[in-house]
C-alpha beads as a LAMMPS data file, in Angstrom:
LAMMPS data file: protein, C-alpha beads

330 atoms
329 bonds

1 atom types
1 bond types

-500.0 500.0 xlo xhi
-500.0 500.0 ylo yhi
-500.0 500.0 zlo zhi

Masses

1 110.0

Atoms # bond

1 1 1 0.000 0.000 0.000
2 1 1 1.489 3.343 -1.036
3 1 1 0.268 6.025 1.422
4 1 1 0.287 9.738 1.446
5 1 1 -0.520 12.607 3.735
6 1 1 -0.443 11.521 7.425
7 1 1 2.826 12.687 8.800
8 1 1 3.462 13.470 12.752
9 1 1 2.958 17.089 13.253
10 1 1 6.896 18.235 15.056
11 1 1 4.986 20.221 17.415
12 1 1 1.274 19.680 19.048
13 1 1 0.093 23.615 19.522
14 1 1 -3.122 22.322 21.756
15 1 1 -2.283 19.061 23.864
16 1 1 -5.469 16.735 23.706
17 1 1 -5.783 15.816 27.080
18 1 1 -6.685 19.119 27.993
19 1 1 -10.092 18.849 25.808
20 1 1 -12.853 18.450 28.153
21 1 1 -15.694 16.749 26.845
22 1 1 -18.263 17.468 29.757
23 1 1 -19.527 20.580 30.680
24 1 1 -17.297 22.547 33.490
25 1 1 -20.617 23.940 34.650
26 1 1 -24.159 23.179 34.324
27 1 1 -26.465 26.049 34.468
28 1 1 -29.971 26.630 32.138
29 1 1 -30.110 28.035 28.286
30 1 1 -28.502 31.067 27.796
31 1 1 -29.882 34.195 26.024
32 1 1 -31.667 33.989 21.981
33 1 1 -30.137 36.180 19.550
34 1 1 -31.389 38.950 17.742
35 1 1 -31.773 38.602 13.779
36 1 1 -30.316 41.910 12.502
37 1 1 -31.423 41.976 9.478
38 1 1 -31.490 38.536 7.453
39 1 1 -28.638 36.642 10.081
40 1 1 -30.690 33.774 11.394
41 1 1 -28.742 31.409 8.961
42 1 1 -25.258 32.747 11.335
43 1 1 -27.645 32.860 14.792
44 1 1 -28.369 29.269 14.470
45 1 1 -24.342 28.420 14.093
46 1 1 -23.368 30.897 16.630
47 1 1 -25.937 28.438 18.906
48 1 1 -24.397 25.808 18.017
49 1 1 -20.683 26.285 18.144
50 1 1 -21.654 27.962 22.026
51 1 1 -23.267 24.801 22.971
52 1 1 -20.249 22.848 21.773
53 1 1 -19.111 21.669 25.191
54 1 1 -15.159 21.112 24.706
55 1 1 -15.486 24.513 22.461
56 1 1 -17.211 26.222 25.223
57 1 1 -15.514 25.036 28.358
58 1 1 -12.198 26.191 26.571
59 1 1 -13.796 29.535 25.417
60 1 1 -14.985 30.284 29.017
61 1 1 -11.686 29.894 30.288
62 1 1 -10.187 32.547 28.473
63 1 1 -7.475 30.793 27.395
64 1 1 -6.944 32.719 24.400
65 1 1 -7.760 36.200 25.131
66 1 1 -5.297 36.220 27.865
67 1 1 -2.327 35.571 25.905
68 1 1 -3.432 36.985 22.465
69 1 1 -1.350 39.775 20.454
70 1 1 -3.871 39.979 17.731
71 1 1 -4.452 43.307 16.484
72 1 1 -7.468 43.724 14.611
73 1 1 -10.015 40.743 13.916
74 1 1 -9.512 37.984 15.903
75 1 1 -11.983 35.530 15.593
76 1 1 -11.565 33.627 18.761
77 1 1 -11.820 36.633 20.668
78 1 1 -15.081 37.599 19.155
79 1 1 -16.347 33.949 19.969
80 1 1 -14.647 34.251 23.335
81 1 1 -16.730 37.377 24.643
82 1 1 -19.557 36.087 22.494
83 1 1 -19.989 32.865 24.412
84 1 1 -19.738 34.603 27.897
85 1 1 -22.110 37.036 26.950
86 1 1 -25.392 34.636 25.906
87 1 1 -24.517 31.946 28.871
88 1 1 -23.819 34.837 31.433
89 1 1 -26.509 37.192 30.188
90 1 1 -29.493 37.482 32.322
91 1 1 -31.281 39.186 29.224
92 1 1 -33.468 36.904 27.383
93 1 1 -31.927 37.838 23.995
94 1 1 -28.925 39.851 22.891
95 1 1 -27.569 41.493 19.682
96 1 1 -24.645 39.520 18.170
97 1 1 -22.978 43.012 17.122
98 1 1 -19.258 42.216 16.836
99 1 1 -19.613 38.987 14.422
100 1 1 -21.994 41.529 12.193
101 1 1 -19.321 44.299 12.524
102 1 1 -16.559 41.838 11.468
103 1 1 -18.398 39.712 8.607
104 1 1 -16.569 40.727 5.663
105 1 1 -13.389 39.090 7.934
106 1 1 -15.368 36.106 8.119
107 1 1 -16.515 35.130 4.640
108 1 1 -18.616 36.511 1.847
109 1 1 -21.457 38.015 3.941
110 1 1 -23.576 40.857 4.121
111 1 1 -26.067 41.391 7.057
112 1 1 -28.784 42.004 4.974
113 1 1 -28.793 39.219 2.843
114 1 1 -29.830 35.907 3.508
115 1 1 -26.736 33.357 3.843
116 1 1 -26.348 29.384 4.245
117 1 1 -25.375 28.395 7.537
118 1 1 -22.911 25.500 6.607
119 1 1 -21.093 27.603 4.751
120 1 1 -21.124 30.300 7.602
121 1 1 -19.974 27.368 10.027
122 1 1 -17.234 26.644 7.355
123 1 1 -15.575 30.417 7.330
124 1 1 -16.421 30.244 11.243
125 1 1 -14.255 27.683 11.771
126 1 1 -11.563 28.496 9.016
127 1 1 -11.448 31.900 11.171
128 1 1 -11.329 30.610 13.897
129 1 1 -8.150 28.348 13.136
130 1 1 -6.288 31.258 11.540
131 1 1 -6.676 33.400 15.003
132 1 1 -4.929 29.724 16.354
133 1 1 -2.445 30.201 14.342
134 1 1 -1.330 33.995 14.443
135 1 1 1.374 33.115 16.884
136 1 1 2.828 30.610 14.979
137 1 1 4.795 31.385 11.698
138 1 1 6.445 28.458 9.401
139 1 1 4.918 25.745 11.085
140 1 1 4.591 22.327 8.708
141 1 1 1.098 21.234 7.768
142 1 1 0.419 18.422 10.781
143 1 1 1.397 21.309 13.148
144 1 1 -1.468 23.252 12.012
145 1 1 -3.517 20.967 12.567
146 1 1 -3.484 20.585 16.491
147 1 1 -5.034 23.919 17.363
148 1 1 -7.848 23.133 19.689
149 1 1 -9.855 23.822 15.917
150 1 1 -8.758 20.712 14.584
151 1 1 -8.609 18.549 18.214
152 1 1 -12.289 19.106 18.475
153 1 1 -13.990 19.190 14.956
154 1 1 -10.828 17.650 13.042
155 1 1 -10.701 14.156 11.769
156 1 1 -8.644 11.965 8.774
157 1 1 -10.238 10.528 6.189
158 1 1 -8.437 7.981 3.680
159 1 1 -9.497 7.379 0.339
160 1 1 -7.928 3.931 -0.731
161 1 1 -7.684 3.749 -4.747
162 1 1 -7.542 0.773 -6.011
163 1 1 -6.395 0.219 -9.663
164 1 1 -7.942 -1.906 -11.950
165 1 1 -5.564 -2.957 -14.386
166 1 1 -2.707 -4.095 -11.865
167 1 1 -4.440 -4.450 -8.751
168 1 1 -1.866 -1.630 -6.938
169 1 1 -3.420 0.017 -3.592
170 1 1 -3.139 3.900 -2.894
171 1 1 -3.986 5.511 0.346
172 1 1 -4.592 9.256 0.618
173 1 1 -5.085 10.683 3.751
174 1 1 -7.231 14.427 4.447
175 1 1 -8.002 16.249 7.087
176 1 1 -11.784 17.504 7.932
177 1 1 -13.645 19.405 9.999
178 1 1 -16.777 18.306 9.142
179 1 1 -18.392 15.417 6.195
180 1 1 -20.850 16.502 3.595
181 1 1 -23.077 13.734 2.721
182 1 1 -25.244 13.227 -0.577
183 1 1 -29.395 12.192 0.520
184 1 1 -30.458 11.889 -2.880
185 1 1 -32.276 8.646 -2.450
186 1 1 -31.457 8.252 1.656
187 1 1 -33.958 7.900 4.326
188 1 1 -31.448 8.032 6.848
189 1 1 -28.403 9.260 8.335
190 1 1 -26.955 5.054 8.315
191 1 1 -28.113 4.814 4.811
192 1 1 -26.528 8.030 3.730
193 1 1 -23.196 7.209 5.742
194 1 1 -23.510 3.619 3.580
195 1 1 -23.258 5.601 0.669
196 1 1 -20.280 7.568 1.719
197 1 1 -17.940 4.762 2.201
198 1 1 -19.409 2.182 -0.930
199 1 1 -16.527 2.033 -3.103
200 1 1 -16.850 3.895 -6.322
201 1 1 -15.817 3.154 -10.115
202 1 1 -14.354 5.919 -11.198
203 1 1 -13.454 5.489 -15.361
204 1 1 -10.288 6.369 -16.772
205 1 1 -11.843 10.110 -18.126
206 1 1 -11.335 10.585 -14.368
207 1 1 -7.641 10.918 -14.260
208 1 1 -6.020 9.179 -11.630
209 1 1 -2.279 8.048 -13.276
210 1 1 -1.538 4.559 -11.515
211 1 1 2.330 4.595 -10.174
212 1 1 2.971 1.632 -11.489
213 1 1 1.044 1.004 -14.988
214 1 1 2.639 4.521 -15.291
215 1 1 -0.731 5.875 -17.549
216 1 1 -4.072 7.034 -16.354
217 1 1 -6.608 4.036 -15.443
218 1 1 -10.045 3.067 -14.295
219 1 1 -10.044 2.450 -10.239
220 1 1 -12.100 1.805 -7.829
221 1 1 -12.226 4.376 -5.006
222 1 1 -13.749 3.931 -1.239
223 1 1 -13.982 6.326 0.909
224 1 1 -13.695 5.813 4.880
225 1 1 -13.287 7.738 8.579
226 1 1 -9.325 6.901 9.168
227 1 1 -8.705 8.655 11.989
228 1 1 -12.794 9.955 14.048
229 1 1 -13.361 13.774 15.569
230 1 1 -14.206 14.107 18.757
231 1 1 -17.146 16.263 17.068
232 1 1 -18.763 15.100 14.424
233 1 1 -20.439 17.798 12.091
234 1 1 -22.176 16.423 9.550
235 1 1 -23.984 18.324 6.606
236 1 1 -27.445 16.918 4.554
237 1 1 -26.885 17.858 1.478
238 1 1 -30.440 19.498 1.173
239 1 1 -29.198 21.203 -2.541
240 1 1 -29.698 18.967 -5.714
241 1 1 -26.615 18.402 -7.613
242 1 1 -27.920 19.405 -11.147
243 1 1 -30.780 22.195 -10.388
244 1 1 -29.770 23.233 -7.074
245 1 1 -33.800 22.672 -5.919
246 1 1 -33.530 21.611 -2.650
247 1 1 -34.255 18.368 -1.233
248 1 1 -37.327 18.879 0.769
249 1 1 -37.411 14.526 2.100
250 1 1 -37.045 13.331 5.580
251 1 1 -33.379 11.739 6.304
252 1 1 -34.016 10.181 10.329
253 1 1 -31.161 10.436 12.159
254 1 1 -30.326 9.065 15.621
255 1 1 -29.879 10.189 19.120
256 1 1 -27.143 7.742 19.507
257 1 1 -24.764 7.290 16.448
258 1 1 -22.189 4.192 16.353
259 1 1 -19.711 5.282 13.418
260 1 1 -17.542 2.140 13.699
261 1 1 -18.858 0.778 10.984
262 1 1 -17.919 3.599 8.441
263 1 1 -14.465 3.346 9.835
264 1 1 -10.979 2.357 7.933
265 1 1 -11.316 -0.066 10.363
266 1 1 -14.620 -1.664 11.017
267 1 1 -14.502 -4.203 13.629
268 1 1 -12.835 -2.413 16.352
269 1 1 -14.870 -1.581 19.328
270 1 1 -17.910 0.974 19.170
271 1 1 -17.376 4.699 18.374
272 1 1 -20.482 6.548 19.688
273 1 1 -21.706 9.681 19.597
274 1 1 -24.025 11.733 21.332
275 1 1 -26.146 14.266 19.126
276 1 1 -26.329 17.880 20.919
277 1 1 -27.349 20.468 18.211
278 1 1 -29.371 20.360 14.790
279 1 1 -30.115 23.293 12.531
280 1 1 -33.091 22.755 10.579
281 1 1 -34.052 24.941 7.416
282 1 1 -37.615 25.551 6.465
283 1 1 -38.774 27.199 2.735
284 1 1 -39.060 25.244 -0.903
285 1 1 -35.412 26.767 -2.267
286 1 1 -31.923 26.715 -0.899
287 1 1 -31.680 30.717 -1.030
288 1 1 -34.759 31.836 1.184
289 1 1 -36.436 30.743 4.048
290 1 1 -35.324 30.244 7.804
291 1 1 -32.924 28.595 9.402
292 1 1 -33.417 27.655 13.581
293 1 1 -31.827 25.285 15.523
294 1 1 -32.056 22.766 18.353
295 1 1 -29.300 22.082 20.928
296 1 1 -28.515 20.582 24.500
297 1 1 -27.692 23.153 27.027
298 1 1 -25.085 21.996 30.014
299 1 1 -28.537 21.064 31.711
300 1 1 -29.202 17.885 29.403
301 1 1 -32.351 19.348 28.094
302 1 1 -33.106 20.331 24.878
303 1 1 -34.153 23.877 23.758
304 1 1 -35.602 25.165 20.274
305 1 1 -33.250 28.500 19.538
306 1 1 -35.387 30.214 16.843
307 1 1 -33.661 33.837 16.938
308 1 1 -34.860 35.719 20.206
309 1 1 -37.010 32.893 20.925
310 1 1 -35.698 29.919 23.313
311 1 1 -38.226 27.302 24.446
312 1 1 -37.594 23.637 25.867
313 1 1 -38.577 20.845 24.178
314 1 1 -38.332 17.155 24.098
315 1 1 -36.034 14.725 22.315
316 1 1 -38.853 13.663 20.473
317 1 1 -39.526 17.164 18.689
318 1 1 -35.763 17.203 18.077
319 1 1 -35.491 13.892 16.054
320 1 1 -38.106 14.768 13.361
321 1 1 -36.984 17.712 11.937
322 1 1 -35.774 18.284 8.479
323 1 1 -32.498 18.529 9.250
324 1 1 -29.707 20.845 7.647
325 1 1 -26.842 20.453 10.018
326 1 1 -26.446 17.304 12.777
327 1 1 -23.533 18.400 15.411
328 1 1 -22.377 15.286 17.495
329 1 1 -19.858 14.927 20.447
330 1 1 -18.074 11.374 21.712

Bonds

1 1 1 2
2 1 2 3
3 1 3 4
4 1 4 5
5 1 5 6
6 1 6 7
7 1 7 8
8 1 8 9
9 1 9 10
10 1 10 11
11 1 11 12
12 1 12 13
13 1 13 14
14 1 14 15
15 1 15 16
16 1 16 17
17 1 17 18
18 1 18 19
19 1 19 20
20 1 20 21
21 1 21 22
22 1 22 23
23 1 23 24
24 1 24 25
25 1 25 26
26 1 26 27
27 1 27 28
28 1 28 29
29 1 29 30
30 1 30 31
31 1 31 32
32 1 32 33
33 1 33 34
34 1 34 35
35 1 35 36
36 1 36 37
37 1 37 38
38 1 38 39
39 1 39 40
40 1 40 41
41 1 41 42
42 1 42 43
43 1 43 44
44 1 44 45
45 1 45 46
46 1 46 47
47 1 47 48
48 1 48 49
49 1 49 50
50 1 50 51
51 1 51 52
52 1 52 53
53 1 53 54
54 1 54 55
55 1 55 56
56 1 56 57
57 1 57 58
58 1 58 59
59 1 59 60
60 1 60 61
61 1 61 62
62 1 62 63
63 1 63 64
64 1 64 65
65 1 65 66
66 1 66 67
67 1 67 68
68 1 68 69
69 1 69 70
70 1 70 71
71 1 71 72
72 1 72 73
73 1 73 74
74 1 74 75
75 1 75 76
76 1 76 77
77 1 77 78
78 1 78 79
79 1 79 80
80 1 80 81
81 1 81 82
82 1 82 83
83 1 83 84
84 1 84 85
85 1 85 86
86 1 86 87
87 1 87 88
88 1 88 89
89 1 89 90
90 1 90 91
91 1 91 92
92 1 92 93
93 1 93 94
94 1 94 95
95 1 95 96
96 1 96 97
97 1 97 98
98 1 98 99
99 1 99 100
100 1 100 101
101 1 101 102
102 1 102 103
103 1 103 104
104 1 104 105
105 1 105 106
106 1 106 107
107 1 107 108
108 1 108 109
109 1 109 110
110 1 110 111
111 1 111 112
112 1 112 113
113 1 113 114
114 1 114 115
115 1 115 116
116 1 116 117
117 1 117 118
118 1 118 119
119 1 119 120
120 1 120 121
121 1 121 122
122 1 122 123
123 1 123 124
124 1 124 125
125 1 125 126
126 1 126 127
127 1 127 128
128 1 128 129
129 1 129 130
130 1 130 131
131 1 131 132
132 1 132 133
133 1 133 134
134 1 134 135
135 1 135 136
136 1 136 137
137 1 137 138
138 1 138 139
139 1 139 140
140 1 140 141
141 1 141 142
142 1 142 143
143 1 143 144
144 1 144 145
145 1 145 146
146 1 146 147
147 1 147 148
148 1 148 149
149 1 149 150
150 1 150 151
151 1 151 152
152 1 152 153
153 1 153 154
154 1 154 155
155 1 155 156
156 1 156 157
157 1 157 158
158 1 158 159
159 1 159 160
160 1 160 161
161 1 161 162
162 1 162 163
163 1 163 164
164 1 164 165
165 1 165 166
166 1 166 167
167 1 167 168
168 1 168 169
169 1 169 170
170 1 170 171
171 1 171 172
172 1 172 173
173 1 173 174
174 1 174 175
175 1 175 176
176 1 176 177
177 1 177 178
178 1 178 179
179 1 179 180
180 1 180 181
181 1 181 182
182 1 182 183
183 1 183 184
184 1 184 185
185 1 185 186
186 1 186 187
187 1 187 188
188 1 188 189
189 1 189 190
190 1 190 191
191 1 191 192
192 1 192 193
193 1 193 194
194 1 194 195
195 1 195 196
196 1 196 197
197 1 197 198
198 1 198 199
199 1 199 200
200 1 200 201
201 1 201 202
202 1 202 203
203 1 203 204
204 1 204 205
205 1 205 206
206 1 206 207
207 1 207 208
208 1 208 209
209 1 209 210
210 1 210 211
211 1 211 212
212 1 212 213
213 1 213 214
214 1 214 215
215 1 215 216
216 1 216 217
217 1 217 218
218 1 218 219
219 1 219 220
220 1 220 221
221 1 221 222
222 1 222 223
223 1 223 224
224 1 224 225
225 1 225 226
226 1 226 227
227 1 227 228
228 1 228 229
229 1 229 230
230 1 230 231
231 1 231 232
232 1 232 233
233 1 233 234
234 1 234 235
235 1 235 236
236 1 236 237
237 1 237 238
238 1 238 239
239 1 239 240
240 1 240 241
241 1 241 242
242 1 242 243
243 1 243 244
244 1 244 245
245 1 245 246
246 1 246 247
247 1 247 248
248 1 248 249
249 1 249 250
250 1 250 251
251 1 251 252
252 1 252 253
253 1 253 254
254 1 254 255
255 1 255 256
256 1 256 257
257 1 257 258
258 1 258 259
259 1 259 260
260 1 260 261
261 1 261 262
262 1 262 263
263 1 263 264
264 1 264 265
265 1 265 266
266 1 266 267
267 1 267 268
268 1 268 269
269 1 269 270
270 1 270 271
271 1 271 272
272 1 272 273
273 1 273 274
274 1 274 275
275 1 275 276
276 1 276 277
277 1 277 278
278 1 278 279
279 1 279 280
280 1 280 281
281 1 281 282
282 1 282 283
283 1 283 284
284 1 284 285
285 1 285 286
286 1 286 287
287 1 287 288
288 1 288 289
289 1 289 290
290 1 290 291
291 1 291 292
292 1 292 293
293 1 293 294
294 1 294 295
295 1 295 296
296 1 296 297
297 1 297 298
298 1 298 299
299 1 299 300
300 1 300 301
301 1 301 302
302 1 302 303
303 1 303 304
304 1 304 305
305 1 305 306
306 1 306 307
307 1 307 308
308 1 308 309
309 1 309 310
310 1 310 311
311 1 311 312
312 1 312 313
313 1 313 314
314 1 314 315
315 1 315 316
316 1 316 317
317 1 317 318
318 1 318 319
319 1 319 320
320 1 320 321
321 1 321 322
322 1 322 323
323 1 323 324
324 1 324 325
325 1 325 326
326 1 326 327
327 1 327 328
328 1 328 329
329 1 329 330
């Protein structure tokens, strides 16, 4: 097996061991947030990423605040204050007014008009990892990714290539921070995850050049978790391929997730998850309508955030949605 693209990182930036899965504190919801404009598609991920636990017990310490030299936009700060602020805030909503005043930083975004919230998540993150690394100049690739970032939400995935002339096995190896999966055709989250890791034919039009028939060939590719986040954030992929309509069908998903079995290695012992947040978009087309969300505060109930609003709710409510976005922790 030739493999590429898994190489010890020569310096860890955020030791795992500090991670802390569990909440540090349990107290009830904190505060709804204010749609300023058209932002519920960023309120919902803002939710989210605050009800993260590891993400939030490290934001609330002010571990990075304390020893940043940022000048400028710094992302984590932003989440930093913005985190203390809705679970500290005895108001029942507040504005999010830095991220809006900073959005241009963050992506392609303009308060006014409406946005998707994975791809808000995406530049979230992305921004997020760049305030990790502002300290850190010339570090190699594997360094990079140890920031707290990538020891939450970052996993490996390996694509294994098989060629089908000679037989000759490929590994590639690539980092994620979260797993976009096609439900054309799924009914739920298992079948969709099937999918993902069924090997695919892929013809020689394609392009992959086998090392050792030396010429471009047909190969089968599959697809698997290598190396499992300790968040899992996965994306429906609600938009159709061809005509961008969106895919209006159910896709049931679990409380309790097992991912083992979509694993580079299948038979090892159980890999479960626990789901804590889902953002759920309502409206026929992928451009309008509303995005809410779900989540578990550190009181292991559930609570519908719908901008301002926050009201409890049961599990029950929470697992037949039309889900946009699942978030789930180990």
């Amino acid at each position: 097996v030739i493999g590429k693209g898994m190489t010890p990182p020569q310096k860890i930036l955020f030791p795992p061991e500090k991670i802390c899965m569990d909440w540090r504190q349990k107290r009830r919801p904190g505060a709804g947030l204010y749609n300023l404009g058209s932002t519920c598609y960023l309120n919902v991920i803002l939710q989210c990423l605050t009800y993260t636990p590891p993400l939030a017990n490290y934001l609330l310490s002010r571990q990075h605040s304390r020893f940043c030299r940022q000048q400028g936009f710094c992302m984590m700060c932003i989440m930093e204050a913005h985190v203390r602020k809705v679970l500290y805030s005895s108001a029942s909503a507040i504005r999010p007014r830095a991220v809006i005043r900073d959005l241009k930083y963050i992506g392609d975004f303009k308060p006014d008009i409406p946005g998707d919230a994975y791809e808000f998540l995406r530049c979230t993150l992305s921004a997020m990892q760049t305030a990790c690394l502002s300290e850190s100049s010339d570090l190699d690739v594997s360094s990079q990714e140890t920031t707290i970032i990538h020891q939450i939400f970052g996993g490996f995935l390996r694509s294994r290539v098989t060629c089908l002339s000679c037989k000759t096995v490929s590994d590639f190896y690539k980092v994620f921070l979260d797993v976009l999966l096609k439900i054309k055709g799924a009914s739920s989250l298992t079948t969709a995850l099937e999918d993902f890791v069924t090997p695919k034919q892929l013809d020689r039009r394609k392009g992959f050049k086998c090392s050792e028939c030396k010429r471009k060939v047909a190969v089968s590719k599959t697809v698997t978790v290598h190396q499992a986040p300790r968040v899992l954030t996965v994306c429906l992929g609600r938009a159709d391929e061809r005509t961008s309509r969106k895919l209006s069908q159910v896709v049931h998903y679990p409380e309790y997730l097992d991912l083992r079995p979509y694993m580079s290695d299948p038979a090892g012992e159980p890999l479960l998850y626990s789901l804590y947040a889902v953002v759920v978009h309502t409206g026929h087309t992928c451009l309008g309508g509303h995005f809410f969300c779900y989540t578990k505060a550190s009181n292991e109930k559930w609570y519908k955030m719908n901008d301002v609003c926050v009201d409890s709710c049961d599990i029950h409510t929470v697992l037949e949605q039309q889900a946009y976005l699942l978030f789930y922790a180990r």
